[in-house]
Structures are given as structure tokens and as C-alpha cells.
OpenMM code with the backbone's topology and positions (N, CA, C; nanometers):
from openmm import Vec3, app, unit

residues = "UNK UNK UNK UNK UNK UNK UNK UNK UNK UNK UNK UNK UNK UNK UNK UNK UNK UNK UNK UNK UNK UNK UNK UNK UNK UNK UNK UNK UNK UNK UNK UNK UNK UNK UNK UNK UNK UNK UNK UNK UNK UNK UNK UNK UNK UNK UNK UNK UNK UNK UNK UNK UNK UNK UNK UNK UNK UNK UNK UNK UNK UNK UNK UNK UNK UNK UNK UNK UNK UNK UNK UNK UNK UNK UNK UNK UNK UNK UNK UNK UNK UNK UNK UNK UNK UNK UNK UNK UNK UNK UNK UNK UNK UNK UNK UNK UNK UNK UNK UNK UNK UNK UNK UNK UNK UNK UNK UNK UNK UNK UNK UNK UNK UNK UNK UNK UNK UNK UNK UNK UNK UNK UNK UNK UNK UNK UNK UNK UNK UNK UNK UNK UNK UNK UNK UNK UNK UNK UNK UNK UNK UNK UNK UNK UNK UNK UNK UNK UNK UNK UNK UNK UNK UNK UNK UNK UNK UNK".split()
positions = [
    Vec3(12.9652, 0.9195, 14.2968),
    Vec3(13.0705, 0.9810, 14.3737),
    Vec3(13.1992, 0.9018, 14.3529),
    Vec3(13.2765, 0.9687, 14.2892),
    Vec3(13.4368, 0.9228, 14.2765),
    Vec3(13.5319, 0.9259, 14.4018),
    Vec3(13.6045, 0.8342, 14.4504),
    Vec3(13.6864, 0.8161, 14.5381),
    Vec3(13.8152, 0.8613, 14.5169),
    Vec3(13.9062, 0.9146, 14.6041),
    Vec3(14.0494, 0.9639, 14.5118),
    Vec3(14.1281, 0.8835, 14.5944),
    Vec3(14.1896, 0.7746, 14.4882),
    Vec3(14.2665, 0.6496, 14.5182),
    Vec3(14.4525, 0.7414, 14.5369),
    Vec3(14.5082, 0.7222, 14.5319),
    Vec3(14.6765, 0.7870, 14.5705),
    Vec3(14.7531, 0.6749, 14.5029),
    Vec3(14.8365, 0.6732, 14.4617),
    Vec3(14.9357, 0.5558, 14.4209),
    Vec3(14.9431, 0.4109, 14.4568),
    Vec3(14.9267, 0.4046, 14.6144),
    Vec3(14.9721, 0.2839, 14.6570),
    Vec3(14.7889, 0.2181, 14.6536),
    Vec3(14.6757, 0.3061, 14.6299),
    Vec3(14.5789, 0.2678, 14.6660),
    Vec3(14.5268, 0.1684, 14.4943),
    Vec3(14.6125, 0.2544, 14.4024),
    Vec3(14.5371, 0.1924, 14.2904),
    Vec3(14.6429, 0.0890, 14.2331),
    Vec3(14.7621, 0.0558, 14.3152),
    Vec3(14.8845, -0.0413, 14.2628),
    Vec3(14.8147, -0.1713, 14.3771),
    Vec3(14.7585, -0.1229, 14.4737),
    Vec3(14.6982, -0.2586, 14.5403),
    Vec3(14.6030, -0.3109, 14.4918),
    Vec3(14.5078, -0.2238, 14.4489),
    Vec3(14.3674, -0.2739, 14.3745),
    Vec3(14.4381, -0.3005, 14.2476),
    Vec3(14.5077, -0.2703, 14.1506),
    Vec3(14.5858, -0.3473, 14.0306),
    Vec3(14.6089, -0.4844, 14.0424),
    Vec3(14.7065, -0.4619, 14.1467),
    Vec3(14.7706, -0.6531, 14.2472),
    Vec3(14.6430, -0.7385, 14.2512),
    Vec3(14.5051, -0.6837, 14.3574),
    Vec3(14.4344, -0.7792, 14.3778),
    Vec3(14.3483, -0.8008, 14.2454),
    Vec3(14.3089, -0.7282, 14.1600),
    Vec3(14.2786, -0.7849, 14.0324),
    Vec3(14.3544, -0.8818, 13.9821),
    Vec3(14.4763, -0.8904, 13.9357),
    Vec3(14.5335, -0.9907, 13.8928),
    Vec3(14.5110, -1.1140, 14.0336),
    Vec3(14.5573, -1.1300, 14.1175),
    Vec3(14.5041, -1.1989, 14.2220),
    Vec3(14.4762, -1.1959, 14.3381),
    Vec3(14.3529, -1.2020, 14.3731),
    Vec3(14.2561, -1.1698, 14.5039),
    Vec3(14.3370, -1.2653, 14.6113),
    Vec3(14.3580, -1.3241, 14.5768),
    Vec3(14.4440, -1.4322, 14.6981),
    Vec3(14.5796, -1.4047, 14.7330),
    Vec3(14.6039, -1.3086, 14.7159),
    Vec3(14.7448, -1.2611, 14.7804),
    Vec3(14.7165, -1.2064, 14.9105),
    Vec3(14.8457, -1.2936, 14.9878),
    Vec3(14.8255, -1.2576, 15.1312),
    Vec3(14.8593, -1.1105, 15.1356),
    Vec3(14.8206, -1.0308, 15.2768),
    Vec3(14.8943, -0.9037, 15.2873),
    Vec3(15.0329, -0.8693, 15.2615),
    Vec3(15.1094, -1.0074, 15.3324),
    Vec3(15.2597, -0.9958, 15.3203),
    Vec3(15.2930, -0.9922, 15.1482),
    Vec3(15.2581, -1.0573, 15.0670),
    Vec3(15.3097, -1.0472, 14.9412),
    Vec3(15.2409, -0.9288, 14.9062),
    Vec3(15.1278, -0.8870, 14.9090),
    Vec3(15.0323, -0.7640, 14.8161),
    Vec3(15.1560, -0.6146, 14.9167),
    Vec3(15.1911, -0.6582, 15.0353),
    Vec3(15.2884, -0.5444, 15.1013),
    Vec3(15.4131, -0.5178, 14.9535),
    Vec3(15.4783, -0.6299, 14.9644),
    Vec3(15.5963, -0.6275, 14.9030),
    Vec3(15.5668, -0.5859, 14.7378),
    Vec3(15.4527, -0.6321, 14.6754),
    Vec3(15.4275, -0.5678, 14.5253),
    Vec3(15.4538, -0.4055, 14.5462),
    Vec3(15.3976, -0.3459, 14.6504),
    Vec3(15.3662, -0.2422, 14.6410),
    Vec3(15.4412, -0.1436, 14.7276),
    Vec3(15.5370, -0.1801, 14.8071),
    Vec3(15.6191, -0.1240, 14.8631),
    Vec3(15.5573, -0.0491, 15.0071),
    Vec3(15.4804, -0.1614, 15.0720),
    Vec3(15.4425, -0.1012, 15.2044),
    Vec3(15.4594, -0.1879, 15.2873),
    Vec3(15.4732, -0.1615, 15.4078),
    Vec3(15.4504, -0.2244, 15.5283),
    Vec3(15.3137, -0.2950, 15.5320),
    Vec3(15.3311, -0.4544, 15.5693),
    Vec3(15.1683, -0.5910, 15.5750),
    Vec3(15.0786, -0.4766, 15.6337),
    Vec3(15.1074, -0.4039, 15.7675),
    Vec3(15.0003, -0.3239, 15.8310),
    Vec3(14.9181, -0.2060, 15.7962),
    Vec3(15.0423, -0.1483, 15.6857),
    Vec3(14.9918, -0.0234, 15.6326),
    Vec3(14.8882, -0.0813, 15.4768),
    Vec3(14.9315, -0.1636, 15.4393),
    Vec3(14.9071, -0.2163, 15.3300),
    Vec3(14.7074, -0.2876, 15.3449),
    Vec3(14.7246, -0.3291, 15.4933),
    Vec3(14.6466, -0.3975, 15.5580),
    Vec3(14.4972, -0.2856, 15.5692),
    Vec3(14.5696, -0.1659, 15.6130),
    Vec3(14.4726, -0.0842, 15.7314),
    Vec3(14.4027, -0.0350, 15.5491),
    Vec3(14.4872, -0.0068, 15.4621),
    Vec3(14.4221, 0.0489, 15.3262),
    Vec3(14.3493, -0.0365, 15.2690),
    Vec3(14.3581, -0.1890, 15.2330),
    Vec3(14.3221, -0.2393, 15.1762),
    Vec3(14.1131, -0.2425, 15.2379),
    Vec3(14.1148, -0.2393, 15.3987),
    Vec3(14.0662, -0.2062, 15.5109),
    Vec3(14.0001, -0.1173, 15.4485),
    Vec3(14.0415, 0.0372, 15.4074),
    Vec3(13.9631, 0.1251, 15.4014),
    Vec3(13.9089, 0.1207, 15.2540),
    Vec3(13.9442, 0.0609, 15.1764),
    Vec3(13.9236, 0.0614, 15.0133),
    Vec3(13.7553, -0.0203, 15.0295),
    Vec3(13.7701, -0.1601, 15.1508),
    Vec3(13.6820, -0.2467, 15.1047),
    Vec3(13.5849, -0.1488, 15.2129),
    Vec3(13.5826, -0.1091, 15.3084),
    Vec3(13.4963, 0.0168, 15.3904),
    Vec3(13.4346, 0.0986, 15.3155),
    Vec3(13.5068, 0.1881, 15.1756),
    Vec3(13.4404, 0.2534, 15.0700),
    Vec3(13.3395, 0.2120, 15.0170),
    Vec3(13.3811, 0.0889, 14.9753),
    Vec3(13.2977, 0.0261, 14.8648),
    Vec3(13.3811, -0.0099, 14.7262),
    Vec3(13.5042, 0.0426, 14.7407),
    Vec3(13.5252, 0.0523, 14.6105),
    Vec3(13.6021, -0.1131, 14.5863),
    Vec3(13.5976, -0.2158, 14.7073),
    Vec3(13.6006, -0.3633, 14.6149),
    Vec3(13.4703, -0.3825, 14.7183),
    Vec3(13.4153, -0.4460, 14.6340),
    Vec3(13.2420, -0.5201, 14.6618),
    Vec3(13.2973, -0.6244, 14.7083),
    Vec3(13.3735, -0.7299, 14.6696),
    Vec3(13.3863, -0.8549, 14.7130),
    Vec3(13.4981, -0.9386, 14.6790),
    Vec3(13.5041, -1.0197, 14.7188),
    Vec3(13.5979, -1.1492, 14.6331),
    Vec3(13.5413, -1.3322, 14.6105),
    Vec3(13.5697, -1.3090, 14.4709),
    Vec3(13.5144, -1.4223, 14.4058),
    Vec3(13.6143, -1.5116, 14.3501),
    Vec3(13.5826, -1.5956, 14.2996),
    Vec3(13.6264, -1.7439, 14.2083),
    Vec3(13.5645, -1.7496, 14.0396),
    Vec3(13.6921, -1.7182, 13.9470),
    Vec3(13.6450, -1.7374, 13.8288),
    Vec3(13.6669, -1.8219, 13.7639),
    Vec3(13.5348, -1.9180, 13.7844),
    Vec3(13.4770, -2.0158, 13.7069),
    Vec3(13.5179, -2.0072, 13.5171),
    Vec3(13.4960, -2.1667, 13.5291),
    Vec3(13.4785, -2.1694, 13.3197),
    Vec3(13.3527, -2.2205, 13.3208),
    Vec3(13.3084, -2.1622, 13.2344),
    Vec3(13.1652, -2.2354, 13.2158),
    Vec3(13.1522, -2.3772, 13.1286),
    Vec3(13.2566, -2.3849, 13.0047),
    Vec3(13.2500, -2.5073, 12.9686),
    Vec3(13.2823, -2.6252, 13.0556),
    Vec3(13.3987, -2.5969, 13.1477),
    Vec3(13.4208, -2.7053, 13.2338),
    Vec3(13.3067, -2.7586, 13.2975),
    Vec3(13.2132, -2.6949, 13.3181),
    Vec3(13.1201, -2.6638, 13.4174),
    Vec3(12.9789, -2.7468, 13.3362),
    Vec3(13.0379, -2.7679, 13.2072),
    Vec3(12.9097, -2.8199, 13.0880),
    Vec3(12.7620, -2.7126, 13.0472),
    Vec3(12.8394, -2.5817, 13.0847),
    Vec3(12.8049, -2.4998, 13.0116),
    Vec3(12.8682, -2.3890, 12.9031),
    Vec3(12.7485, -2.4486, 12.7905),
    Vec3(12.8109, -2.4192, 12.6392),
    Vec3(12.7663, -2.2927, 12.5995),
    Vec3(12.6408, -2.2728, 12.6376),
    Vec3(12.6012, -2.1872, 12.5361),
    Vec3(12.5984, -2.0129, 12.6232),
    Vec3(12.6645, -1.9082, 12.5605),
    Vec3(12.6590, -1.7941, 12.5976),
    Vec3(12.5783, -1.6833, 12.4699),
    Vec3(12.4942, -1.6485, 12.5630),
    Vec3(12.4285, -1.5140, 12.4773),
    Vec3(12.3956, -1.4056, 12.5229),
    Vec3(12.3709, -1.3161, 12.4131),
    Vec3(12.3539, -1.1324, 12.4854),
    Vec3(12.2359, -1.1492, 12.4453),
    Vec3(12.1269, -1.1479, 12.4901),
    Vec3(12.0011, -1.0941, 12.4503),
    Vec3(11.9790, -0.9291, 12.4422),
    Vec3(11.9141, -0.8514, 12.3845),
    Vec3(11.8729, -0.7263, 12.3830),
    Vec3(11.7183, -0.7423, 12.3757),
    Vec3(11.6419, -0.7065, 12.5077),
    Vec3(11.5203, -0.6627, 12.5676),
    Vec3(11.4532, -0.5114, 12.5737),
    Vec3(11.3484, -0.5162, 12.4509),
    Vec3(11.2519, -0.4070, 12.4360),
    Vec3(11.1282, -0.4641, 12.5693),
    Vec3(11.1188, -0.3449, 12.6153),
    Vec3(10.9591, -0.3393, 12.7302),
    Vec3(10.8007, -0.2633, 12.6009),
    Vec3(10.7467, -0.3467, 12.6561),
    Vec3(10.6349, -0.2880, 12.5782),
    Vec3(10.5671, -0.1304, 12.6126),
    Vec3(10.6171, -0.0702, 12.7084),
    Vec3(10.5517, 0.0692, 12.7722),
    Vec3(10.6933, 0.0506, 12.8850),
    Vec3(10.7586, 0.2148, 12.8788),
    Vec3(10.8325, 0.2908, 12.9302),
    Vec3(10.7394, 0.3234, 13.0797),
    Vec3(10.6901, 0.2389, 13.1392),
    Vec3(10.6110, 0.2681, 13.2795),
    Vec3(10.7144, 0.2071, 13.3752),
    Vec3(10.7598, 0.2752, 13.5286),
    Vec3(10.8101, 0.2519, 13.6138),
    Vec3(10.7868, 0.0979, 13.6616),
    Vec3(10.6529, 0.1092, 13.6720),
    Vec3(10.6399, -0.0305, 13.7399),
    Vec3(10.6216, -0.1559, 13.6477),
    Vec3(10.6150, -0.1569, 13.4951),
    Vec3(10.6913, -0.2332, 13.4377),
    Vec3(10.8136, -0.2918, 13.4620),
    Vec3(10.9049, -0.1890, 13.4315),
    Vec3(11.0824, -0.1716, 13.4755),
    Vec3(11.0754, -0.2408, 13.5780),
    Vec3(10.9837, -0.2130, 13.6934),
    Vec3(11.0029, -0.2505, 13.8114),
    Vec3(11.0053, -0.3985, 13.8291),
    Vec3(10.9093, -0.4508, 13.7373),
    Vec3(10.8548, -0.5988, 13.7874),
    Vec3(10.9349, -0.6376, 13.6771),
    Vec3(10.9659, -0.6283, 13.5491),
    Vec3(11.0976, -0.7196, 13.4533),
    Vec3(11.2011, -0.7218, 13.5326),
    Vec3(11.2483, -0.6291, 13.6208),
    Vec3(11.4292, -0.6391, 13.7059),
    Vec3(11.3992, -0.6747, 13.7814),
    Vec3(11.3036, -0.7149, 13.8813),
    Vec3(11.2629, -0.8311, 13.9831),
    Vec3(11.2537, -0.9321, 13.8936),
    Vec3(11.1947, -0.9423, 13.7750),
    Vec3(11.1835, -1.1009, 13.7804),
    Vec3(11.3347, -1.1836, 13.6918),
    Vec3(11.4138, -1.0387, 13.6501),
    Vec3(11.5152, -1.0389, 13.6087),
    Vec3(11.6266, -1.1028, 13.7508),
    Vec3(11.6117, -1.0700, 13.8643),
    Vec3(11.7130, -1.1125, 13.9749),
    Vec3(11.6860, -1.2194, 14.0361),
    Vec3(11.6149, -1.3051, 13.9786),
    Vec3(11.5115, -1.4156, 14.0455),
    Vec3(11.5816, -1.5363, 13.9468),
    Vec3(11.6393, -1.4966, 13.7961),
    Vec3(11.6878, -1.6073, 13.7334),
    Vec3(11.8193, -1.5961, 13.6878),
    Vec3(11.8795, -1.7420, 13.7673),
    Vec3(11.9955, -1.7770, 13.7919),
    Vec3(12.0965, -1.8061, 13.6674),
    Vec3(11.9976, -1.8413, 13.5540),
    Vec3(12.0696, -1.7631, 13.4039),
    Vec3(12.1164, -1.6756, 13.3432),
    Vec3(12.0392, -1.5911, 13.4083),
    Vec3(12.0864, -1.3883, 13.3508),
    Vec3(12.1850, -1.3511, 13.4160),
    Vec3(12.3124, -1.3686, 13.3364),
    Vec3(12.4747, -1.3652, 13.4678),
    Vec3(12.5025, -1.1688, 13.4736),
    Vec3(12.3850, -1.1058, 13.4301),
    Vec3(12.4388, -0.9656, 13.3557),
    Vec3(12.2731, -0.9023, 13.3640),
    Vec3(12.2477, -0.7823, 13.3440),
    Vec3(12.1541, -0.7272, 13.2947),
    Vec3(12.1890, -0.5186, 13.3274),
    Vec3(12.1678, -0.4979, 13.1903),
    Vec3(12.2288, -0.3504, 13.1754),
    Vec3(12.1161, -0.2907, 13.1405),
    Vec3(12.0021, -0.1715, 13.2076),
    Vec3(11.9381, -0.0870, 13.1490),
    Vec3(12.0697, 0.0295, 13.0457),
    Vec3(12.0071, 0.0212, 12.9124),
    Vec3(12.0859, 0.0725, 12.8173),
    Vec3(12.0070, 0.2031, 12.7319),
    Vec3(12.0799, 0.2505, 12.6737),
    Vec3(12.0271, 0.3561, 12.5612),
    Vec3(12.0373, 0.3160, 12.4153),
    Vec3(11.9336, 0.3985, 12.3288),
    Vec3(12.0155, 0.2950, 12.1900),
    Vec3(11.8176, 0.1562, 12.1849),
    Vec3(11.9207, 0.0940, 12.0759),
    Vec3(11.8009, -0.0534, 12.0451),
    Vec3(11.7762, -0.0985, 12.1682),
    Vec3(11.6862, -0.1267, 12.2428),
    Vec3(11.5969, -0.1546, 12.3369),
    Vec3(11.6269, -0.1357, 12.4636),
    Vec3(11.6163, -0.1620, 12.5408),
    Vec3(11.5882, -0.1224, 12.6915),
    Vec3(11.7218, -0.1773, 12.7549),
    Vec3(11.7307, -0.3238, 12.7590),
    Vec3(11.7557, -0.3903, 12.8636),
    Vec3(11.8797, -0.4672, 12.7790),
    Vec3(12.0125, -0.5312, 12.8231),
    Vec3(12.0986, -0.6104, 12.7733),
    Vec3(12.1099, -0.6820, 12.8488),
    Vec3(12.1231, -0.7940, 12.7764),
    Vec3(12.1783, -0.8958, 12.9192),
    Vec3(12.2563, -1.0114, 12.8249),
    Vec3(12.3147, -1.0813, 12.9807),
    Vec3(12.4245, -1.2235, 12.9057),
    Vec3(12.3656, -1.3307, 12.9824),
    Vec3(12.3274, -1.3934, 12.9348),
    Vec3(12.2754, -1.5502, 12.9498),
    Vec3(12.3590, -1.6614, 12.9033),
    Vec3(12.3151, -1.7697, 13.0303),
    Vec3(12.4355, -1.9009, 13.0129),
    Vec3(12.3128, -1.9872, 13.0026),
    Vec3(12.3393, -2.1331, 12.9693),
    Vec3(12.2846, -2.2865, 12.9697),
    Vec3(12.3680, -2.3191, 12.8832),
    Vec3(12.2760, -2.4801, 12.9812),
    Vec3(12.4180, -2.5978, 12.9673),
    Vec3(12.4189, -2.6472, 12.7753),
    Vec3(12.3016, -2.6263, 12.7035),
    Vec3(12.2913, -2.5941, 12.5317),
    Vec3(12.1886, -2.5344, 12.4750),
    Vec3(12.1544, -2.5025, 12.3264),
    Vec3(12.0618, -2.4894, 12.3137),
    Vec3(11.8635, -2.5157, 12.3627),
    Vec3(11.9169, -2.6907, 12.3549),
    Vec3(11.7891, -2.6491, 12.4071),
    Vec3(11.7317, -2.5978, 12.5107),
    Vec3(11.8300, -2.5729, 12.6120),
    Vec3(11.8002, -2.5408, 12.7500),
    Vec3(11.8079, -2.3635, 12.7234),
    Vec3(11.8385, -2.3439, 12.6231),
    Vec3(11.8547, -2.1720, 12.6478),
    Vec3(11.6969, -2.1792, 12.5826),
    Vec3(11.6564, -2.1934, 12.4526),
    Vec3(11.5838, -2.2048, 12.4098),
    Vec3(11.4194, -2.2163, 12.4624),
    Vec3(11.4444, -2.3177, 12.6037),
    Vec3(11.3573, -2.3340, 12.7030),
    Vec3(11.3421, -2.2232, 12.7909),
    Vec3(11.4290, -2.1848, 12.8385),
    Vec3(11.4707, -2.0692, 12.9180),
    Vec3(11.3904, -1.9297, 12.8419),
    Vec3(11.4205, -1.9093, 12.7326),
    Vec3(11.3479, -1.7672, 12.6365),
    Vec3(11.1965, -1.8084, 12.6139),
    Vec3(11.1439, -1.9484, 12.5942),
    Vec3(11.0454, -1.9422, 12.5767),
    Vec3(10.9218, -1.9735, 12.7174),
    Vec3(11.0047, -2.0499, 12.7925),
    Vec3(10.9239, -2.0056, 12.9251),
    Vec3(10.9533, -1.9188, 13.0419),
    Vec3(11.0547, -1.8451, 13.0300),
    Vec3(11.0787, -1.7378, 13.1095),
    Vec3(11.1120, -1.6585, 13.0869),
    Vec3(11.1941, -1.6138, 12.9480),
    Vec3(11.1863, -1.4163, 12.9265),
    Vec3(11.0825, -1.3797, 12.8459),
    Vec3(10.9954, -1.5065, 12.7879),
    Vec3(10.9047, -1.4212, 12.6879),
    Vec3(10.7549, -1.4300, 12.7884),
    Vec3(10.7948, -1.4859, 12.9350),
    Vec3(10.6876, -1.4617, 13.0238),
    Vec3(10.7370, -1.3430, 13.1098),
    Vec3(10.8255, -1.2548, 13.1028),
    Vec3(10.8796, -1.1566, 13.1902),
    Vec3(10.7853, -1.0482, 13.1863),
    Vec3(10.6959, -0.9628, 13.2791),
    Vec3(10.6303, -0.8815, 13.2860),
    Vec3(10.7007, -0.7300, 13.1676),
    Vec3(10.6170, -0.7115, 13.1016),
    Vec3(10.6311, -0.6124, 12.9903),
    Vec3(10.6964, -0.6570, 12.8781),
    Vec3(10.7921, -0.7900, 12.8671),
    Vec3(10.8732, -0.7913, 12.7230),
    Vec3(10.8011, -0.7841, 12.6361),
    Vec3(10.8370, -0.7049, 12.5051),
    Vec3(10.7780, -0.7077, 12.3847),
    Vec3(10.8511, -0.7474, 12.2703),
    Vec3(10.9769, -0.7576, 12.2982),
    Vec3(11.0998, -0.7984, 12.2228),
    Vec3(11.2185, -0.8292, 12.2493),
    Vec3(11.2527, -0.9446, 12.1985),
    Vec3(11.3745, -1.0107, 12.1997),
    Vec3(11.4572, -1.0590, 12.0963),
    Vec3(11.5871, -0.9720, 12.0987),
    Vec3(11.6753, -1.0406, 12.0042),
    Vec3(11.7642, -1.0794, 12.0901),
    Vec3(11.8165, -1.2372, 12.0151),
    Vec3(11.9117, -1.2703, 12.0807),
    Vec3(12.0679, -1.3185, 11.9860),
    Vec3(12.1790, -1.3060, 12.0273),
    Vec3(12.2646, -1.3476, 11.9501),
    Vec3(12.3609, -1.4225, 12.0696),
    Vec3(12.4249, -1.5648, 11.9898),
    Vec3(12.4885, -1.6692, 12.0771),
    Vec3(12.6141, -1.6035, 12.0453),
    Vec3(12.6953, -1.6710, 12.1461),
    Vec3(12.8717, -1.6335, 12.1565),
    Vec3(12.8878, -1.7212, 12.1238),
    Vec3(13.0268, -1.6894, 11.9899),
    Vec3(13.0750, -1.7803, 11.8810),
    Vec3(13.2104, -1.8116, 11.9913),
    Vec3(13.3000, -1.7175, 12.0030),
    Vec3(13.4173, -1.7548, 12.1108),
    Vec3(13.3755, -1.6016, 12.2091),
    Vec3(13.5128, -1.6490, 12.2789),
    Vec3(13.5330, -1.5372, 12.3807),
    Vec3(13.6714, -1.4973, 12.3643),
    Vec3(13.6763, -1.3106, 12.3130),
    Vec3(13.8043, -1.2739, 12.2705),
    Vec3(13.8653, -1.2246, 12.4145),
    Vec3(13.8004, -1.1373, 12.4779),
    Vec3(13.8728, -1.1201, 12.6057),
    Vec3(13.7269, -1.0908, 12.7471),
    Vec3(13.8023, -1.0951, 12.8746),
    Vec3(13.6611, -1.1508, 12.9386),
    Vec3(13.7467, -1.0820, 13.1090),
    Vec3(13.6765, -1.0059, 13.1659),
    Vec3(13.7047, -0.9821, 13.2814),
    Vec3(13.8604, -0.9313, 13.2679),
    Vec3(13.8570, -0.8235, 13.1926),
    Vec3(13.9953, -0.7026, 13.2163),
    Vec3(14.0016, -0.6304, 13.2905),
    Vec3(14.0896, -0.6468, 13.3647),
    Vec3(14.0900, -0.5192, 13.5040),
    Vec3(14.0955, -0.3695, 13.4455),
    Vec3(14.0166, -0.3094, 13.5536),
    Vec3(14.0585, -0.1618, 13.5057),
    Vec3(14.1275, -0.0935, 13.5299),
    Vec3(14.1346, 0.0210, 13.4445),
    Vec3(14.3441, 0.0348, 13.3737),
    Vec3(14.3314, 0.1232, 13.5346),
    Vec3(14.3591, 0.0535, 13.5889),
    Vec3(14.4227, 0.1596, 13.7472),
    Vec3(14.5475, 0.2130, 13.7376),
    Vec3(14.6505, 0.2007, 13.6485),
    Vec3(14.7561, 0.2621, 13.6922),
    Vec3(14.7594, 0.3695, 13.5424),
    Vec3(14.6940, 0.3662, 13.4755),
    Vec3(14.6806, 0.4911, 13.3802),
    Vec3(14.6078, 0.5835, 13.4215),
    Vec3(14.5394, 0.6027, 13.5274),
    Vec3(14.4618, 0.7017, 13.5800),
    Vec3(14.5263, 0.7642, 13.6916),
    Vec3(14.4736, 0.9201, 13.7409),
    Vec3(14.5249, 1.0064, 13.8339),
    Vec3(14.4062, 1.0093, 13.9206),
] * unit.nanometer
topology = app.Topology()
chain = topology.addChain("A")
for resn in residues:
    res = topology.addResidue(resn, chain)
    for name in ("N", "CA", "C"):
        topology.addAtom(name, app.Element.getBySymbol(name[0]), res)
């Protein structure tokens, strides 16, 4: 179900993408409303659903984590309760920053962090290649990062 945002609704959600930490009074003045009116919407946007939350974006190297990868996950049998028990045991590890049921080469995508190889390495061999149903795993490491958390184009849309 699509929400129908109005001008000032998708120039605020624009603002707080670029930054979540803008008080009302400044996110008012980007956008040409009154703190209250600006306030009571921002109010009804996060009431929708349509912002989940607000976070802090981390670097992972700072953080002494190096290594980033996409794994692509085949299930051995298309059974529900397979699916069921790999995405439980998929939300249980604090490595898998991502996981996409997909169409196409295998089932499942995901993006995985550790602090290097060998720790990813450890990670695939005692916990995704113990994941209920995997039958396959390819994985490929991130060489750089070209672009990463782009807001969406809110003000090209009606």
C-alpha cells in the first residue's frame, strides 16, 4: 500500500534523509512551514510507517571492520518451513547486515561484515554452511564502496 506524500511531505522526508538530526525549527524553515505544522506531519509520516526509525551511520573500517561481502544463498528444497528456519536462523546473526529473498541465481542475498578474512571465513564455515537447508554458497568480497545509502529520489516523484 502506497501512501500519497504532497509536497511538503516528501521535501521533509528529503531534509531528514540528508539529516535526521534536524531540529523541527530548522527542518520548518527548509521547507517552508510553521515548527508545528512541520511537527504534527513529520508526526503523521512516522504514525504511517513511512520512516521506521532513526539511526547513526557508522564506518565499518573505523570500527576494524574490513571485510564486506554479498553472499548469494541456494536452499536445497523450495519447502516453507525450510525458508522458515534459514530466515530465523538468518535474524539470529549479527553479521548478516542485509538478507533479500530474490528471483534469478539462488534464493537468498545477503551482505555480510567481519573484522577480516579469517573471521568471515569462520563465520561461512560454522554458521551459513550450518544454516538449515543451504545447499549453496557463492560468495564475492567488496573491493571498494562506489556509493552506499542514497536517499530516495523524493522530489522526482508525484
Amino acid at each position: 500500500m502506497s501512501i500519497k506524500l504532497d509536497k511538503y511531505d516528501r521535501l521533509i522526508l528529503h531534509h531528514l534523509q540528508e539529516d535526521a538530526r534536524l531540529s523541527h525549527v530548522a527542518l520548518s524553515e527548509r521547507v517552508n512551514l510553521s515548527p508545528s505544522q512541520c511537527a504534527r506531519r513529520l508526526q503523521q509520516l512516522e504514525n504511517e510507517g513511512v520512516i521506521r526509525g532513526y539511526s547513526a551511520i557508522l564506518d565499518p573500517q573505523a570500527l576494524g571492520m574490513d571485510v564486506v561481502a554479498l553472499i548469494n544463498i541456494t536452499l536445497e528444497k523450495h519447502q516453507e518451513n525450510i525458508a522458515a528456519a534459514f530466515e530465523k536462523a538468518v535474524q539470529e546473526r549479527p553479521e548478516i547486515l542485509e538478507c533479500l529473498l530474490i528471483t534469478g541465481d539462488g534464493d537468498y542475498e545477503m551482505r555480510v561484515i567481519a573484522k577480516n578474512l579469517q573471521e568471515f571465513s569462520r563465520f561461512i564455515s560454522e554458521h551459513l554452511m550450518r544454516m538449515p537447508g543451504v545447499s549453496s554458497i557463492k560468495s564475492n568480497i567488496q573491493l571498494s564502496q562506489i556509493k552506499a545509502r542514497a536517499p530516495l529520489p523524493l522530489l522526482d516523484i508525484e
